[in-house]
N, C-alpha and C positions, 0 to 999 in steps of 0.2 A: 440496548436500542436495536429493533429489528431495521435492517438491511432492506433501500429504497431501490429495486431494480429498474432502469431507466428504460423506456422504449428506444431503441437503437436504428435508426432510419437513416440507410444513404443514398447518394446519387449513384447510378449508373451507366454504362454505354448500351443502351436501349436497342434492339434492331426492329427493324420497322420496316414496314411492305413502301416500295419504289414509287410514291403516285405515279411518276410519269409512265410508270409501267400497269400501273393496276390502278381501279379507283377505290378508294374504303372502304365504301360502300359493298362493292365484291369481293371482299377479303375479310370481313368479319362474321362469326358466328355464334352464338350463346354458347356458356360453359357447356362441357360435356354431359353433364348429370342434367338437364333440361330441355336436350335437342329430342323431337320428336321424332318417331320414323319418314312421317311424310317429309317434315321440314329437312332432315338430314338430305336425303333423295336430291330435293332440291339445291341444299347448299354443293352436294359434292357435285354439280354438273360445272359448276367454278371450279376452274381449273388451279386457279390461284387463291381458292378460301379456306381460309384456319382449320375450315373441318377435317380437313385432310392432314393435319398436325392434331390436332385437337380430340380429334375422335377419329382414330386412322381405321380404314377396314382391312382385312382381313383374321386368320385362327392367330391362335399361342404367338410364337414369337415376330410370325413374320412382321405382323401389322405395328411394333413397335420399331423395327426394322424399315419398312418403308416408311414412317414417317421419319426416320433421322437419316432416310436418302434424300427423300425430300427435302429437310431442313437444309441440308448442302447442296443440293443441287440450284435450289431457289435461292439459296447466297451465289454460287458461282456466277448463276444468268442477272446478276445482279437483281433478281426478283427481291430478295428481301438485303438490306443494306445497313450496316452497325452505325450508328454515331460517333462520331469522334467525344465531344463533350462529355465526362459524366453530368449527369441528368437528374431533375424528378419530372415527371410528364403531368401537367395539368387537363381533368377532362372535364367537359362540360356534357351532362346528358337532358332531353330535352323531351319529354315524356307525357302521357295521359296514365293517370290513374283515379277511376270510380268517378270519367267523365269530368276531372279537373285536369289541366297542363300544369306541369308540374317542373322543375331545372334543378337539378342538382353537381354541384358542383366537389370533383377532392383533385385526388394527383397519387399516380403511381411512381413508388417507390423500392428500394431493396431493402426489405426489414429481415432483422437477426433474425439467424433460429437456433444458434449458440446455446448452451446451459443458459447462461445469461442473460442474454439477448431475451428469451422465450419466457423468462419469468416474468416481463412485463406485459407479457401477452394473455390474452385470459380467451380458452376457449369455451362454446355452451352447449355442444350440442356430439354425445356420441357416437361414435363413428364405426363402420362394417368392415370387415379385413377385405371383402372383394374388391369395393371399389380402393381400395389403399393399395392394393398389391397390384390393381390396371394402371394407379396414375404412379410408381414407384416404377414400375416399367418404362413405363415412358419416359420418365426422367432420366433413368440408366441411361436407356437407349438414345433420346436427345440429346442429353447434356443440355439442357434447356429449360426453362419457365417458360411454358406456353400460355397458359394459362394466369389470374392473377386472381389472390385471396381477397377479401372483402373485407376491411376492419372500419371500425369507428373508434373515433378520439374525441375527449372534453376540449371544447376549444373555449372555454368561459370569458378568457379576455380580448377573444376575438382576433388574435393573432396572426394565426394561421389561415384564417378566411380575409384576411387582409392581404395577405403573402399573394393568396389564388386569385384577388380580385387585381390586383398590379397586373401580375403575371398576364391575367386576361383583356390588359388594355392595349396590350400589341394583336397584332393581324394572328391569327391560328395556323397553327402548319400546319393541322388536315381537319379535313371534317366527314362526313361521312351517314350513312341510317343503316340501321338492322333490319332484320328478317321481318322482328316486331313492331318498327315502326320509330325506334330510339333514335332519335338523333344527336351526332355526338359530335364536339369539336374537343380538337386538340393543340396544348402548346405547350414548349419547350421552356423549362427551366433549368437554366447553367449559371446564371448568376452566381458565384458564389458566397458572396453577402443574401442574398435572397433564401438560397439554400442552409445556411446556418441558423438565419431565422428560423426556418421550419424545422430544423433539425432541435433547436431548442424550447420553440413552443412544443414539442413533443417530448421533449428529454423527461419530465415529470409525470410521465401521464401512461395510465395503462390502456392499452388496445384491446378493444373488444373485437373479436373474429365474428362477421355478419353472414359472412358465407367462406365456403372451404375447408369445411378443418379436417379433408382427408388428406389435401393439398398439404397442408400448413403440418401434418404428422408428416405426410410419407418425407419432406425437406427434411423436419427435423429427424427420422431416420435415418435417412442417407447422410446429413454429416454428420452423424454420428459413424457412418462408416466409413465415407469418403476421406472426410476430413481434410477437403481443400477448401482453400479459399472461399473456391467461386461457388461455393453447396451453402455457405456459412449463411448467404440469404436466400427473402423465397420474396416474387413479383408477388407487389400486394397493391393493392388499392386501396385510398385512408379515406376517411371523410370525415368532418367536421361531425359530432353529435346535433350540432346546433343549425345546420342546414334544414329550411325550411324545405327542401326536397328529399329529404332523408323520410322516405313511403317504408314503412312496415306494414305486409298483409298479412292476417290470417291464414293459415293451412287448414283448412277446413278435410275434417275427416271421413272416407266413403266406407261404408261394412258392404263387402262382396253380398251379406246374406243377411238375414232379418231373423235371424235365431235371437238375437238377444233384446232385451228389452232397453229402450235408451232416457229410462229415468228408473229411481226407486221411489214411492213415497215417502220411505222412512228415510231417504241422506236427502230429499230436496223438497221444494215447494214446485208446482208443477203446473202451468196455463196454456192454452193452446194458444194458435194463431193462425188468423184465418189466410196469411201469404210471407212469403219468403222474404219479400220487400219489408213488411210489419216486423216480421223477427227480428231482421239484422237491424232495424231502426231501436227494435229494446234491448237488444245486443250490445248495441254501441252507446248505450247510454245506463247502461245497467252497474250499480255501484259494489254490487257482490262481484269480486274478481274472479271466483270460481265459475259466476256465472256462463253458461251456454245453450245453444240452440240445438233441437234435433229435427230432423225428416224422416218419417218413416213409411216407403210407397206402400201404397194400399190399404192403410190400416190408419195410422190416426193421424196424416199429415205434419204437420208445424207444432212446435211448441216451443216452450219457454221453461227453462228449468233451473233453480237456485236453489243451490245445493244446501245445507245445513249446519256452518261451520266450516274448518277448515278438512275434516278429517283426516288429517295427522299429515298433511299438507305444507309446505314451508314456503315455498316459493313465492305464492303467491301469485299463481297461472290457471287459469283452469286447465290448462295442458294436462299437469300435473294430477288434479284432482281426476279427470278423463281414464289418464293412463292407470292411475291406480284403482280404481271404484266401476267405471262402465266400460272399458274394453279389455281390462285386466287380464279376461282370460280368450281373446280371440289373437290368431296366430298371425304374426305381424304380415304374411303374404295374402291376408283376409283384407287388410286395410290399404287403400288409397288414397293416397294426398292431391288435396289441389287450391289453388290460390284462388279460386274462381268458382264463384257462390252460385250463380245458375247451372254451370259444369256439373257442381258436385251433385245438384237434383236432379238431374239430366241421366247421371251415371249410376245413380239409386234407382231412379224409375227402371232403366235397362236392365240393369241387376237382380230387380228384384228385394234391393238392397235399404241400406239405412245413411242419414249423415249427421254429422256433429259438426254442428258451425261452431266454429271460434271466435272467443270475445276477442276484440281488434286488442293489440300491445304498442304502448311506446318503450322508447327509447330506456327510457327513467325504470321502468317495471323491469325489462328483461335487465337492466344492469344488477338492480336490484335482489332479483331472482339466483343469477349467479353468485353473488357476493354469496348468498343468504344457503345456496345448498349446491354452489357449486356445475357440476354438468344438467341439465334440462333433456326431457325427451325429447327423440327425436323429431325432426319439422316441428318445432316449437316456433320459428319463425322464418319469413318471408320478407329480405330487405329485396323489393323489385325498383327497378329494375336491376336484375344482376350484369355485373359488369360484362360488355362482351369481349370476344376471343379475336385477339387480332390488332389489336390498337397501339399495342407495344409488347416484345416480348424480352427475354432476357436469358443470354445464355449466359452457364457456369464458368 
């Protein structure tokens, strides 16, 4: 009988920015892999926002270096202050996406990254040695989870989304909105009958990684070298699969150049369309999974293309079919990702360039896809909003 590895989820003592001294609001910033040059600009004139943890400036080692000055100096001025209680923190975020408000609801946690711990874990997406070896510095240098991973769990009996709904019938210890517009509350769970609960609606269940998994390597690294205690977990963020706010976008793909052609007759069936709007409406209702959209400026505009089969395809993504069959052979620093379908036309026409809409994914599909062949290319998906930086951190 093969061996059931349990998700391993505990509380911890969380540190957390002073409101009386800061409001939330200026103290949180989007993970690092998402901040923009302009938006960075902006965040670092806060003098107390995560960016300055999160994304620290300066070369080579200083810039890891000032940020775990800063981590102790903003403990000493009582800027940032630990909880006494171990903890799981419940958030709520409060969102627009494709012009619907949207709420989503989970709770940060310290999840294993143990041998053990890790094999309940399932990642989908692989990952670059630069950005691993930036946030593995930091964590050296921190001793700290700044940042928090992005997982989804089966909640089937509803368990767990009952634990968060309790939990959210007391008053919230902070609230706060982002750069983007997210508004977030937060609350404290120390219950410790509350906390077993969730610790055992999750005991049976494997964790899908939604975002992070340079995070979620470079931890399990480091306890692999550290091997203390406080390395053994990494700040995660969980959320119910079954959260009707659980937004997966497409990553919509840009080609810097128009060298290549973005259909074959012979692997697809192939229709035009007369707007961007029309595409993504037979996009999203298109029963071929392979299926996808392309833009091409200047030359044939919009189309509509299904493909032929799976061609030797498993997953059941058109990611997949994409990466193997039509950008095959263009060099990955040729391609641009973006979540945002007039963007991506926008950055084609500039360019000069081409784009590949992606068919929208649920939950069910991507789970599927990994079962079925394991890692997925990369930007395969878009859980937005992604969690931000600052809401709770966790040191080693």
């Amino acid at each position: 009988m093969s061996r059931i590895f349990m998700a391993d989820i505990r509380p911890f003592l969380g540190t957390r920015f002073n409101l009386k001294k800061i409001s939330l609001s200026s103290a949180l910033c989007p993970p690092y892999d998402v901040i923009k040059p302009a938006e960075a600009a902006k965040l670092r004139r806060g003098k107390f926002n995560a960016i300055h943890l999160e994304l620290p400036e300066g070369a080579g080692q200083s810039k890891y270096r000032r940020a775990a000055a800063l981590w102790k100096s903003w403990g000493n001025a009582g800027v940032l202050s630990r909880d006494f209680q171990p903890s799981f923190y419940v958030t709520e975020e409060r969102f627009k996406a494709d012009g619907k408000a949207q709420r989503r609801v989970g709770f940060l946690a310290a999840l294993s990254v143990t041998p053990e711990g890790a094999k309940a874990i399932l990642p989908h997406e692989r990952t670059l040695p630069k950005p691993k070896a930036d946030r593995l510095e930091l964590l050296k240098a921190m001793q700290a989870n700044v940042s928090p991973i992005f997982g989804i769990f089966p909640d089937p009996r509803g368990t767990a989304r009952e634990v968060l709904r309790r939990v959210q019938a007391r008053p919230a210890l902070a609230q706060g909105e982002n750069v983007q517009g997210v508004q977030y509350r937060l609350w404290q769970m120390s219950d410790p009958k509350l906390i077993v609960v969730m610790q055992k609606s999750l005991a049976d269940k494997k964790i899908l990684i939604a975002d992070g998994h340079h995070r979620f390597e470079v931890s399990r690294a480091y306890y692999a070298q550290a091997r203390c205690a406080g390395a053994s977990t990494v700040l995660a963020y969980l959320c119910p699969e079954e959260d009707p706010g659980l937004v997966v976008l497409s990553t919509h793909r840009i080609v810097d150049n128009a060298a290549i052609s973005m259909t074959s007759d012979v692997l697809c069936r192939v229709s035009p369309c007369r707007s961007r709007r029309q595409l993504l409406k037979r996009l999203a209702r298109a029963k071929n999974p392979y299926a996808y959209g392309y833009y091409e400026s200047g030359r044939k505009g919009f189309g509509f293309a299904q493909p032929r089969g799976n061609s030797g395809c498993r997953s059941g993504l058109c990611v997949e079919w994409i990466g193997r069959h039509l950008l095959n052979d263009v060099a990955p620093d040729h391609i641009l990702y973006t979540p945002n379908a007039a963007e991506a036309e926008r950055q084609a026409k500039k360019l000069g360039g081409a784009v590949v809409f992606i068919k929208p994914l649920g939950v069910a599909q991507i789970r599927g896809a990994v079962k079925a062949v394991g890692l997925l290319p990369p930007k395969s998906t878009y859980f937005y909003p992604k969690i931000a930086t600052g809401l709770v951190f966790k040191a080693l």
